[in-house]
MITOR-653834 format. One line per field, with one value per atom (N, C-alpha, C, CB): residue in one letter; chain; atom name; x negated, y, z negated. Coordinates in steps of 0.1 Angstrom, whole numbers, plus 2048, in hexadecimal, padded with zeros to 3 digits. Last residue first. Glycine has a CB too. Layout:
# residues N
type <- (A ...)
mol <- (A ...)
atom <- (CA ...)
east <- (X ...)
north <- (Y ...)
up <- (Z ...)
END
This chain:
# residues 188
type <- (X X X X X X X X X X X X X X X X X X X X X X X X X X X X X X X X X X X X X X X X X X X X X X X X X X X X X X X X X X X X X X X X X X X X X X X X X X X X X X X X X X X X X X X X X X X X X X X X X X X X X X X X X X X X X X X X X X X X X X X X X X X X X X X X X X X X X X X X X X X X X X X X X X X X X X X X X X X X X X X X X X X X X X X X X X X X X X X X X X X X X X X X X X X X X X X X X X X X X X X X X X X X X X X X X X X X X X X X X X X X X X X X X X X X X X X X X X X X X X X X X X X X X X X X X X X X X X X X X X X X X X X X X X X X X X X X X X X X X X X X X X X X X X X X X X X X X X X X X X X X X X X X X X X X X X X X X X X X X X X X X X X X X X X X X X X X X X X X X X X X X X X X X X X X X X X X X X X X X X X X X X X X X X X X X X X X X X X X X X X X X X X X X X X X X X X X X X X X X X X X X X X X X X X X X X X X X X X X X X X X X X X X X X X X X X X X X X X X X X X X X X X X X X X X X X X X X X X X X X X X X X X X X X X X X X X X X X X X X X X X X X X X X X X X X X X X X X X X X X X X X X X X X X X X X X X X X X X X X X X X X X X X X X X X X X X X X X X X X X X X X X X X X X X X X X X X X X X X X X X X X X X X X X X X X X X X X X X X X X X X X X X X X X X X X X X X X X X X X X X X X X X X X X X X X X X X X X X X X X X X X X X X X X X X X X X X X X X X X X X X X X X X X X X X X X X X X X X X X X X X X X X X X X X X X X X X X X X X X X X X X X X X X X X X X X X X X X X X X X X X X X X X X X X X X X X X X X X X X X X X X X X X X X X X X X X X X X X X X X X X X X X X X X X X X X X X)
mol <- (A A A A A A A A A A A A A A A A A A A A A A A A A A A A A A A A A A A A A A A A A A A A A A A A A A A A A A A A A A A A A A A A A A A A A A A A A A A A A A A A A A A A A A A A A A A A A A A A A A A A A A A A A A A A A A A A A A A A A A A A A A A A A A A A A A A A A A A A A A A A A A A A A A A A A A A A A A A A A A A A A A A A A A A A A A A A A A A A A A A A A A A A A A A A A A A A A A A A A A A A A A A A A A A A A A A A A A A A A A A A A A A A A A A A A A A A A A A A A A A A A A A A A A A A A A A A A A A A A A A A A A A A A A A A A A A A A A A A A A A A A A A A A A A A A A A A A A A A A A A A A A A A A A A A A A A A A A A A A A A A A A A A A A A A A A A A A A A A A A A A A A A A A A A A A A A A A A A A A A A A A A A A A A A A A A A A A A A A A A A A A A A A A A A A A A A A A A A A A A A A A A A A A A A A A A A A A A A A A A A A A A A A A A A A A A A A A A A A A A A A A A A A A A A A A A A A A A A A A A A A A A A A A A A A A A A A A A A A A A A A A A A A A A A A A A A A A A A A A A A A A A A A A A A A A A A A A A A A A A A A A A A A A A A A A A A A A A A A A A A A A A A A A A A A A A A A A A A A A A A A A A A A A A A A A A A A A A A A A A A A A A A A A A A A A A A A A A A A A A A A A A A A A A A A A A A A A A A A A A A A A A A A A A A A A A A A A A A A A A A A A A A A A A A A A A A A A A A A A A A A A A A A A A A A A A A A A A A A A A A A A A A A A A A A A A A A A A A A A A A A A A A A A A A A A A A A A A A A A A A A A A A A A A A A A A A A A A A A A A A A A A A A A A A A A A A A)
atom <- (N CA C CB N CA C CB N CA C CB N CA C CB N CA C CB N CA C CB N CA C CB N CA C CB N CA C CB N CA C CB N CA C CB N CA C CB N CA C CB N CA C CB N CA C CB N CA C CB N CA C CB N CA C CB N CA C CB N CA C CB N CA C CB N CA C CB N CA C CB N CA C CB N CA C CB N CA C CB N CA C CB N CA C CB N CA C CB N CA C CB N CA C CB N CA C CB N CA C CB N CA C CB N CA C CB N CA C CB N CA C CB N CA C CB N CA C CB N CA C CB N CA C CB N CA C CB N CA C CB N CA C CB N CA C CB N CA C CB N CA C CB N CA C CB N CA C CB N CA C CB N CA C CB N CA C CB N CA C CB N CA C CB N CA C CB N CA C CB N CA C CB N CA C CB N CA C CB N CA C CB N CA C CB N CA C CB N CA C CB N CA C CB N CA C CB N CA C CB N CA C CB N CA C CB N CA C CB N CA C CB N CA C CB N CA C CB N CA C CB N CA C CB N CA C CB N CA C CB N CA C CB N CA C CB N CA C CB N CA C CB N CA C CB N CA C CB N CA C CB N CA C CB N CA C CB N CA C CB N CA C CB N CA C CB N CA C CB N CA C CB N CA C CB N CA C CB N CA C CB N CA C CB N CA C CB N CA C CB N CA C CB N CA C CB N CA C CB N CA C CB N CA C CB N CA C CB N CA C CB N CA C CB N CA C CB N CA C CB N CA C CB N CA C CB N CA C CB N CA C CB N CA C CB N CA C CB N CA C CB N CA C CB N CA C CB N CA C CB N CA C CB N CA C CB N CA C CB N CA C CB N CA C CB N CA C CB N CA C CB N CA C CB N CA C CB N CA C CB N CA C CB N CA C CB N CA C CB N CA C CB N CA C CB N CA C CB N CA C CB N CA C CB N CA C CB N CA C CB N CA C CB N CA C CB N CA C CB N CA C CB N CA C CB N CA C CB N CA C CB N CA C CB N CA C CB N CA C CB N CA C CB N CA C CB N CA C CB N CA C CB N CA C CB N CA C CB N CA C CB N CA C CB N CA C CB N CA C CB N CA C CB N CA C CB N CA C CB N CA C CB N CA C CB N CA C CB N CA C CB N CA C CB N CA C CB N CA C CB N CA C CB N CA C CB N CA C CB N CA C CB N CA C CB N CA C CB N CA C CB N CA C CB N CA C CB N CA C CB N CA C CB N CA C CB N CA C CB N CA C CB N CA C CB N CA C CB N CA C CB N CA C CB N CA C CB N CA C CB N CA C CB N CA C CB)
east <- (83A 844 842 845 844 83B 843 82F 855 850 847 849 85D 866 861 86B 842 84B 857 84F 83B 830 83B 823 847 849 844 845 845 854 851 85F 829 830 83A 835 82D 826 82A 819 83A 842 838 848 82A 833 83A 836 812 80E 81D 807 81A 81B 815 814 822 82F 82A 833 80E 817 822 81D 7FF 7F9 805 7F6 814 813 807 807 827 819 818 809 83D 83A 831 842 84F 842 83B 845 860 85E 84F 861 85F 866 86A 86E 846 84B 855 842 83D 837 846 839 840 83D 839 84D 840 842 845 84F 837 832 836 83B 846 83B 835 831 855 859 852 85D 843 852 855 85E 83C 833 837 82E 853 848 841 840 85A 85E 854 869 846 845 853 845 847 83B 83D 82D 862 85C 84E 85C 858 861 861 86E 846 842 84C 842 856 84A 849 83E 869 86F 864 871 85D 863 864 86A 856 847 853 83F 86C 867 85B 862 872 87A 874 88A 85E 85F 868 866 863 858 857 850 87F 878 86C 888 86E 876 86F 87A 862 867 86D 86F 845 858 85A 865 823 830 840 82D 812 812 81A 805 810 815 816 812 802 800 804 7FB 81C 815 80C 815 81E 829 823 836 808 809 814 80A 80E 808 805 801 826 824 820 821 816 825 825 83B 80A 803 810 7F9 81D 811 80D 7FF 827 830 827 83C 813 81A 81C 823 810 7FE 807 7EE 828 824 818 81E 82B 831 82D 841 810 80E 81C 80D 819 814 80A 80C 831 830 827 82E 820 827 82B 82D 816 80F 817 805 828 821 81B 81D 836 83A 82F 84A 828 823 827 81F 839 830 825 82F 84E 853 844 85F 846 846 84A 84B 839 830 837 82E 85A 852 844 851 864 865 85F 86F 85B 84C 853 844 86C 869 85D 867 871 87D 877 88E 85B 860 866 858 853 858 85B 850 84A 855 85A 857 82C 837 841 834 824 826 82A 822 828 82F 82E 82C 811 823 82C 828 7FC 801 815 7F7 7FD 7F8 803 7ED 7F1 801 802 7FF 7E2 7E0 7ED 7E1 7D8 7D0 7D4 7C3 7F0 7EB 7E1 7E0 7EC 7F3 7F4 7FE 7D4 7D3 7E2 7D3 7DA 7CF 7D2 7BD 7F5 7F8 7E9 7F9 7E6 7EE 7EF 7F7 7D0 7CD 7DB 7C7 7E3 7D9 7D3 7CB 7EE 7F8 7F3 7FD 7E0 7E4 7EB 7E4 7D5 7C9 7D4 7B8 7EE 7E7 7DA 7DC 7EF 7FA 7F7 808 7D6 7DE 7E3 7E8 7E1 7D3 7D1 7C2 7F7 7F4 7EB 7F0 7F1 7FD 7FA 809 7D4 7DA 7E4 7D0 7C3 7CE 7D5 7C7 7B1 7AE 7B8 7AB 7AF 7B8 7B0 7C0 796 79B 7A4 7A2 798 78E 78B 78C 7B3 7A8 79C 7A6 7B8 7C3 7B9 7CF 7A7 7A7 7B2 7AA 7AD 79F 7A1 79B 7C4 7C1 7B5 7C0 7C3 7CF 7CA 7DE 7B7 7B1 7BA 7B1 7C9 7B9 7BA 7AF 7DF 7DF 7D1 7E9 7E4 7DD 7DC 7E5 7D3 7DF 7D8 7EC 7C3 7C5 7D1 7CA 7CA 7BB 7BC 7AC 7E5 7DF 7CF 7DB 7E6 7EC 7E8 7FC 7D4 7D1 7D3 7D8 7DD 7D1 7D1 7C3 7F4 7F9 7E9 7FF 7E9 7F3 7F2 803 7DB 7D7 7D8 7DB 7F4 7ED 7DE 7E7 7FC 801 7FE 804 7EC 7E9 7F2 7ED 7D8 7E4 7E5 7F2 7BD 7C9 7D1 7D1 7A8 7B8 7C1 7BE 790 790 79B 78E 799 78D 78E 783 7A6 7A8 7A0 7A6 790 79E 7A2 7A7 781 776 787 768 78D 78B 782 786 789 796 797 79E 76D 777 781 76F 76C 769 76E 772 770 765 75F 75F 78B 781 773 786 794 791 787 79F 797 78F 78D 79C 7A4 797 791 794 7BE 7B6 7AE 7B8 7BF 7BF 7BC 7CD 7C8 7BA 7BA 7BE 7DE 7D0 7C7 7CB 7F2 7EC 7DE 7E6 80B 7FD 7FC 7F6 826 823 811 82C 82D 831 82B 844 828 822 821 829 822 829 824 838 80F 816 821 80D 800 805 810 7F5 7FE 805 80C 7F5 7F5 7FE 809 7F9 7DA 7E2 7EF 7DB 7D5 7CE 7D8 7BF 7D1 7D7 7DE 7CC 7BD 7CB 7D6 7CF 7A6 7AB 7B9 79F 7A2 7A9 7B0 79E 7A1 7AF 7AE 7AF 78A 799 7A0 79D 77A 77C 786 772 77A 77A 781 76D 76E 780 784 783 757 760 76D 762 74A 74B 759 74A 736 743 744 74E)
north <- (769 764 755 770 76F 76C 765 763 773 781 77D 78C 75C 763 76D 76A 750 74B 752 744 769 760 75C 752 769 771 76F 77A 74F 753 75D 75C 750 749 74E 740 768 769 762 766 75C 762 766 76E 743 742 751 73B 751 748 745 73E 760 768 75F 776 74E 759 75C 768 740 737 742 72A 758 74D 74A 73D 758 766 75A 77C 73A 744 74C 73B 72E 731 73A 733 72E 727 726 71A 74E 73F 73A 73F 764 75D 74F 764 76B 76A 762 765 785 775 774 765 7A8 799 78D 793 7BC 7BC 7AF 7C4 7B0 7C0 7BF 7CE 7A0 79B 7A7 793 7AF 7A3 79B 79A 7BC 7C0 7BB 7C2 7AF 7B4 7B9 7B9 7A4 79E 7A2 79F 7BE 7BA 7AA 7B9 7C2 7CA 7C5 7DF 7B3 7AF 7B8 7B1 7B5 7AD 7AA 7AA 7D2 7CF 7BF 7D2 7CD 7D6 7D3 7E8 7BE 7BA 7BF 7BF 7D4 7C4 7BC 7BC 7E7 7E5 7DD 7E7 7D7 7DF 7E1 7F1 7D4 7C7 7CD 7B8 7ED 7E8 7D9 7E8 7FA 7FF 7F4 80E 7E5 7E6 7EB 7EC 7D5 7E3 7E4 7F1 7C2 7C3 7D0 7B5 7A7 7B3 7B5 7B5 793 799 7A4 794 796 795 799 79C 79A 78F 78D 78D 7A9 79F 793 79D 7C3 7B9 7A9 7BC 7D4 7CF 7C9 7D0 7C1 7C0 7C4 7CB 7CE 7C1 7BD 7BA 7E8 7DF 7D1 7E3 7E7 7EB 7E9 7EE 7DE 7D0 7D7 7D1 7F4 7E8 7DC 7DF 806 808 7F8 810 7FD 7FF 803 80B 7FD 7F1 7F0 7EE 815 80E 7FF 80B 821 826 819 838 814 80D 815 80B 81E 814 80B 813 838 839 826 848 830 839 836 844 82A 824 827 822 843 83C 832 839 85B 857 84E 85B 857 84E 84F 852 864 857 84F 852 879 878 870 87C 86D 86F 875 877 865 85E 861 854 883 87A 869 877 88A 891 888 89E 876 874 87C 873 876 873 877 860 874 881 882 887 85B 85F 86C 861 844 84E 85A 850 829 829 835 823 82A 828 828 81C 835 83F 838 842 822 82B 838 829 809 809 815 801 811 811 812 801 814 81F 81E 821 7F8 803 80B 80B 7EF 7E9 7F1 7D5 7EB 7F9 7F8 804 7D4 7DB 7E9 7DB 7CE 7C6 7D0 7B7 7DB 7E1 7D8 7E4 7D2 7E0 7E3 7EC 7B3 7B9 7C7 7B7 7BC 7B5 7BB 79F 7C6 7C9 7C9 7C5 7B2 7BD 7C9 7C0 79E 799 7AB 78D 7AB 7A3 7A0 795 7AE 7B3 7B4 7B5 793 799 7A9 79A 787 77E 78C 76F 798 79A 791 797 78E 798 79B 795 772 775 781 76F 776 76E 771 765 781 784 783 77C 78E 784 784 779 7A4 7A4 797 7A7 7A7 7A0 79D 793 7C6 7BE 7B9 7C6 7D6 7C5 7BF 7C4 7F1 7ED 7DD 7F4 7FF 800 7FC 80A 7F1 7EF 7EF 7FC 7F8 7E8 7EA 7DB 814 808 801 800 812 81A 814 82C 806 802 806 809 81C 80D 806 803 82F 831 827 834 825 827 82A 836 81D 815 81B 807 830 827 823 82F 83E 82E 82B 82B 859 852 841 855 85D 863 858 878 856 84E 853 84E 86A 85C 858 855 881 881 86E 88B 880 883 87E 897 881 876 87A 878 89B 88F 87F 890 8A9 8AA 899 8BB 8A1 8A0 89D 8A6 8AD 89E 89B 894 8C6 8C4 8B4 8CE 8D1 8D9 8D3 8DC 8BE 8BB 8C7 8AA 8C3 8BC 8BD 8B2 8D6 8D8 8D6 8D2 8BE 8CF 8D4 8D9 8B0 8AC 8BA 8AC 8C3 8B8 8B2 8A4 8CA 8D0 8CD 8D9 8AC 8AF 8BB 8B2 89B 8A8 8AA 8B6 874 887 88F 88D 860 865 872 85D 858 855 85A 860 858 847 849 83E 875 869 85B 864 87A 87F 879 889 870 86B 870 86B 87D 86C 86C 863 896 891 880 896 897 893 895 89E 877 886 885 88A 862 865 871 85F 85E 85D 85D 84F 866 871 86A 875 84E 85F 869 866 834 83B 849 839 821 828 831 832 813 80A 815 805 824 817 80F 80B 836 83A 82C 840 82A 82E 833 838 822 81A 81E 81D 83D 833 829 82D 84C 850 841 85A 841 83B 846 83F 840 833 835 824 862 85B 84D 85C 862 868 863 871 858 852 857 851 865 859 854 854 880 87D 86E 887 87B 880 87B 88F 85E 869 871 86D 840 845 854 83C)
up <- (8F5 8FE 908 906 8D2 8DC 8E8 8D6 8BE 8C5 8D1 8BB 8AE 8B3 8C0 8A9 8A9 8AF 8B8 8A6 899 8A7 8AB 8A4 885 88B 89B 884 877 87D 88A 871 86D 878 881 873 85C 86C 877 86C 849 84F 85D 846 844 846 84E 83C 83E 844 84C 83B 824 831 83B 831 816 81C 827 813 80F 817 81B 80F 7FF 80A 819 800 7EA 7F6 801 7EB 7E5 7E3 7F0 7E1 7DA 7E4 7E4 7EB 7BD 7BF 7CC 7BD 7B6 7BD 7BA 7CF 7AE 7A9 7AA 7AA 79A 7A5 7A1 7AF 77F 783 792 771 782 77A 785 772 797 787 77B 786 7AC 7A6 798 7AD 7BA 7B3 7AC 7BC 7D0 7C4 7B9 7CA 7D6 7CE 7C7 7D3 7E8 7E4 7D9 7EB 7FA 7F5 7E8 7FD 805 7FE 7F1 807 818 809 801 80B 828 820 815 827 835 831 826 83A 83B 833 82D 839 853 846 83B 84A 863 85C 84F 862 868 867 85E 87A 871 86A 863 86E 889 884 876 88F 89D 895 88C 8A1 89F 895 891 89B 8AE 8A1 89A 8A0 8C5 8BD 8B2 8C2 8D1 8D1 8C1 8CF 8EB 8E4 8DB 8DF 8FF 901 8F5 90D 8F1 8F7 8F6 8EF 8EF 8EB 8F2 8E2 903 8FB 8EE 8F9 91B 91B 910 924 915 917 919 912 90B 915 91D 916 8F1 8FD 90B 8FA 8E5 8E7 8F0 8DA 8E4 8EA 8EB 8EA 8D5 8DF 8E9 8DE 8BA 8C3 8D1 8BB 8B2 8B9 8C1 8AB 8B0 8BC 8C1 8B2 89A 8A9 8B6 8A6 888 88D 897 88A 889 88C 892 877 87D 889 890 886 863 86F 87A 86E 85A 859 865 84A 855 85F 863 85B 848 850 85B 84A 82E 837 843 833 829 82E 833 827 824 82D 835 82D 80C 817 823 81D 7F9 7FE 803 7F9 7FC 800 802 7FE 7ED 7F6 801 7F0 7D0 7DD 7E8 7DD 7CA 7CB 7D6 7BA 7C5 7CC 7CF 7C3 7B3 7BB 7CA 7B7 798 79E 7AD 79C 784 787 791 77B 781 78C 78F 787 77D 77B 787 774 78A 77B 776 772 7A1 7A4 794 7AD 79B 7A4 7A2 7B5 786 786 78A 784 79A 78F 788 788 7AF 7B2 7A5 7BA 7A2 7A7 7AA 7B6 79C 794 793 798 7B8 7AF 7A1 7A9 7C5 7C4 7BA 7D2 7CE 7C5 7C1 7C9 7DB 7CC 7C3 7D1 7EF 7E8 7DB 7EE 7FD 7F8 7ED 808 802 7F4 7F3 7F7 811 802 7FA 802 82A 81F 812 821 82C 82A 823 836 836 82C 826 834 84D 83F 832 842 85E 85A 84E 85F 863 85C 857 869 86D 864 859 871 882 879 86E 87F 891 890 881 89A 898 88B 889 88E 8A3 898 88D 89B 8BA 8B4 8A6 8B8 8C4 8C6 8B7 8C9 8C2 8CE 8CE 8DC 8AE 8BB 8C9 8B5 89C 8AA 8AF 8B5 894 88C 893 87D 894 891 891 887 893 89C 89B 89D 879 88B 891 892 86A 86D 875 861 868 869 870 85D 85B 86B 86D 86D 846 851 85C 84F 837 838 843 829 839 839 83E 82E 828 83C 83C 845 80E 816 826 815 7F1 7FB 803 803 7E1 7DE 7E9 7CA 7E5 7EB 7EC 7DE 7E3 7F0 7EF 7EE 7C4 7CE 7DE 7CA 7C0 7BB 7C5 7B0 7C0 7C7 7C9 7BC 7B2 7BF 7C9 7C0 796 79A 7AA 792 797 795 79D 78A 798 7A2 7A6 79F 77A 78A 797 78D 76D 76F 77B 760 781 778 77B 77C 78C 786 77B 790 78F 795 78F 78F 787 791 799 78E 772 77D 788 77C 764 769 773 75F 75D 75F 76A 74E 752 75E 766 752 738 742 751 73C 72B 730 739 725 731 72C 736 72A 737 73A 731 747 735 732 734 735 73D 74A 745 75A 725 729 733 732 720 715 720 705 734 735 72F 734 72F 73A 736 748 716 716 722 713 71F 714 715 6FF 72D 736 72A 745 720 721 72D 70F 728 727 729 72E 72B 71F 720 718 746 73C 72F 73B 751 757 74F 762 740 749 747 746 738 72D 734 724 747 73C 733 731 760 766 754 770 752 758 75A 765 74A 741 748 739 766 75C 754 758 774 77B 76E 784 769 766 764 773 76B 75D 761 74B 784 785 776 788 784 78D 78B 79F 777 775 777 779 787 77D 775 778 79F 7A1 793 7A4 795 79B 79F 7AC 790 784 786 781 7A2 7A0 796 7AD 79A 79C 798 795)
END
C-alpha cells in the first residue's frame, strides 16, 4: 500500500472514532506510519486529505463499471446486482459518512460528494430509459423512478449507519423485497 493509501484509511480510522477536529495530522501520520511531512507532501492539508478520501473511496467509479459492464437487461437481476453493489460500497465506506455528516464545517466536502450520487441517478435514468425502450419496462418518467430507488436504498443504509436496526428484516429481505415491488410495478 502506497503513502497516500495509508494516510487516507488511518485518517478515515481516527476521524470516523474522534471526529475531524479532534485528530491531528501527527496522529494520522503516527497510525499510517509516516511523517507528518509525507502528510503534507502528499495532501497539503488534513482537509485536503479529508476531500481526497471521500473522492477515491465513493462509489460512481465502481457504479459506472458494473452499468457498463453487468446489465443483463432484465429488470430484476438488474436492480438485484445493483442494490447489492450499493449497500457493500457504502457499508464499506460507513466511515466516511459518519465523518462528513458529523461535522457542519465539512459542508463544503458534502456538497462535492454529491457528485456521485448524481451521477449514480444519471447511470439509473439511463438505464430505466432503456429499458423502456426496449420494451421492458412502462412508460414512465425515468429520473423519478431512478430517484425513487436511490432513496430507497439510502435510506436503508441510514438507518443502520449509526447502530443496530431497527427491525428484524435483514438488508437481504429489503432489498429482495423492495426490487420485487419495483418489478411488479415497472414491468409491463
Amino acid at each position: 500500500m502506497d503513502n497516500k493509501s495509508k494516510l487516507m484509511l488511518a485518517a478515515i480510522d481516527l476521524m470516523a472514532e474522534k471526529g475531524y477536529k479532534g485528530v491531528s495530522t501527527k496522529e494520522i501520520a503516527a497510525a499510517a506510519g509516516v511523517s507528518e511531512m509525507t502528510l503534507f507532501r502528499n495532501f497539503g492539508s488534513k482537509l485536503n486529505l479529508l476531500e481526497q478520501a471521500v473522492d477515491r473511496y465513493h462509489y460512481s467509479v465502481e457504479m459506472e463499471k458494473l452499468f457498463k459492464e453487468n446489465m443483463k437487461w432484465d429488470l430484476k437481476e438488474d436492480l438485484l446486482t445493483i442494490c447489492r453493489m450499493y449497500h457493500e460500497i457504502m457499508h464499506r465506506n460507513r466511515k466516511l459518512f459518519i465523518i462528513v455528516l458529523g461535522d457542519n464545517e465539512l459542508a463544503g466536502i458534502r456538497e462535492k460528494a454529491e457528485r456521485h450520487p448524481r451521477k449514480l441517478l444519471e447511470l439509473l435514468t439511463d438505464y430505466f430509459n432503456e429499458m423502456q425502450s426496449k420494451n421492458k419496462m412502462i412508460s414512465t418518467d425515468a429520473e423519478t423512478q431512478a430517484i425513487t430507488f436511490m432513496w430507497l436504498n439510502y435510506g436503508a443504509f441510514m438507518s443502520q449507519l449509526f447502530g443496530p436496526s431497527m427491525t428484524k428484516v435483514t438488508l437481504q429481505s429489503f432489498m429482495n423485497s423492495s426490487i420485487e415491488l419495483f418489478v411488479r410495478a415497472l414491468t409491463p
